[in-house]
C-alpha angles and dihedrals in degrees: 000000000000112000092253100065086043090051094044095044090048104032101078096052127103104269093255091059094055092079103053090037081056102052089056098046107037087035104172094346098107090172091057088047093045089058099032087055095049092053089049083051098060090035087056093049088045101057077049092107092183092050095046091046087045093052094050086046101051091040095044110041092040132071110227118219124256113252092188109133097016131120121234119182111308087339131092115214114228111160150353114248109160149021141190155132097302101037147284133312123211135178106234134174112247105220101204103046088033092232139118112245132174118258116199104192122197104221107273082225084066102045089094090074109086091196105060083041079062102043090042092062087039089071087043098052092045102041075054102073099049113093109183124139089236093048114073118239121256108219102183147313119253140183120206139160096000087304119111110210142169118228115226142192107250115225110202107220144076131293119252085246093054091045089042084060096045097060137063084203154331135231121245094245090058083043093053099048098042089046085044097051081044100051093042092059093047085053093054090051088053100055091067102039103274130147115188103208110190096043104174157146086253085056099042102088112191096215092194128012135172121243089257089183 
C-alpha cells in the first residue's frame, strides 16, 4: 500500500489501535511501517493543543539568543537565514567535510519536551527519504551542546519573496517553470505521505536566476 492510504486508514484511531492496525496494513514491509509511523508520530503531537499552543508561545513571546560565531560540534556558525515555527535555520561551515551546510536548530529552551525533540527528528527522518532535484537534501540529524539540530544541504540563491519584491511583473513562461518545479516537488513528497505544511514565497529558494532587468 502507498503511505498515504496507511497513514489515512490508521491516523484516526485511538493511539493504542495504531499498532495492531499497523501489523495488518504494512504486513513484512518495515520500510512502509517506519514512514507511515513517523507520520503518525508528528500527526499525534499535532492533534496535542497544549503542545502546539506551548510551542507558539515559547517561540513567539521569547527572544531567542544569537548562535552566530559559535561552534557547535564539528559547525561553525556564520549567519541567520532563516526562522520559523519550528526554529531557526543558519549557514554554518562544516569543519570536517570543509563545506558550508544548512543547520535548522530547535530552540535549546525547547530541548526539555520530549515530545517537540521527537517531533523535531520525525521531520528529519521523513524529509530524508525524499530525493528530488527541487526538494533540499537532508544530510543528517545532530545534537550538540545541549541544542538538537538537522543538517541540511545550503542552496546559494534568493528567496521567491525577495525575488517577489524585487519584480513588477513576470512573463508566463518564468511563472510556468517556477509553478511546475514547485508542484513536482510537492508531488514527490506526496507520494510518500507528505504534506508540506508552510509552503511559501519565504521557502521557495531560486538556486540560479537570469538577470530578467
Amino acid at each position: 500500500f502507498p503511505v498515504t492510504i496507511v497513514f489515512d486508514a490508521v491516523a484516526d484511531l485511538p493511539v493504542n489501535e495504531q499498532r495492531a492496525r499497523l501489523d495488518l496494513l504494512c504486513g513484512e514491509d518495515p520500510m512502509l511501517r517506519s514512514r507511515v509511523e513517523d507520520l503518525l508520530e508528528a500527526n499525534n503531537s499535532a492533534k496535542n493543543d497544549s503542545l502546539v499552543d506551548y510551542l507558539q508561545k515559547i517561540v513567539s513571546n521569547e527572544p531567542t539568543p544569537s548562535l552566530v560565531g559559535q561552534t557547535i560540534g564539528h559547525f561553525h556558525i556564520i549567519e541567520l537565514i532563516g526562522e520559523g515555527g519550528m526554529g531557526q535555520v543558519y549557514l554554518a561551515q562544516d569543519l570536517r567535510l570543509s563545506r558550508q551546510v544548512a543547520l535548522k536548530f530547535l530552540p535549546a529552551k525547547l530541548s526539555h519536551r520530549a515530545d517537540l525533540i521527537n517531533l523535531f527528528s520525525s521531520e528529519a527522518r521523513i524529509a530524508s527519504s525524499l530525493k528530488h532535484p527541487n526538494i533540499v537534501t537532508i544530510h543528517d540529524i545532530g545534537n550538540s551542546a545541549g541544542y538538537n539540530f538537522i543538517v541540511m544541504e545550503f542552496i546559494k540563491g534568493r528567496t521567491l519573496r525577495e525575488h517577489l519584491l524585487e519584480r513588477v511583473k513576470f512573463e508566463m513562461e518564468e511563472v510556468c517553470q517556477l509553478s511546475v518545479q514547485v508542484l513536482n516537488a510537492i508531488q514527490c513528497a506526496h507520494v510518500v505521505g507528505i504534506v508540506h505544511c508552510d509552503i511559501k514565497p519565504e521557502n521557495v529558494i531560486l538556486e540560479r536566476y537570469r538577470d530578467w532587468e
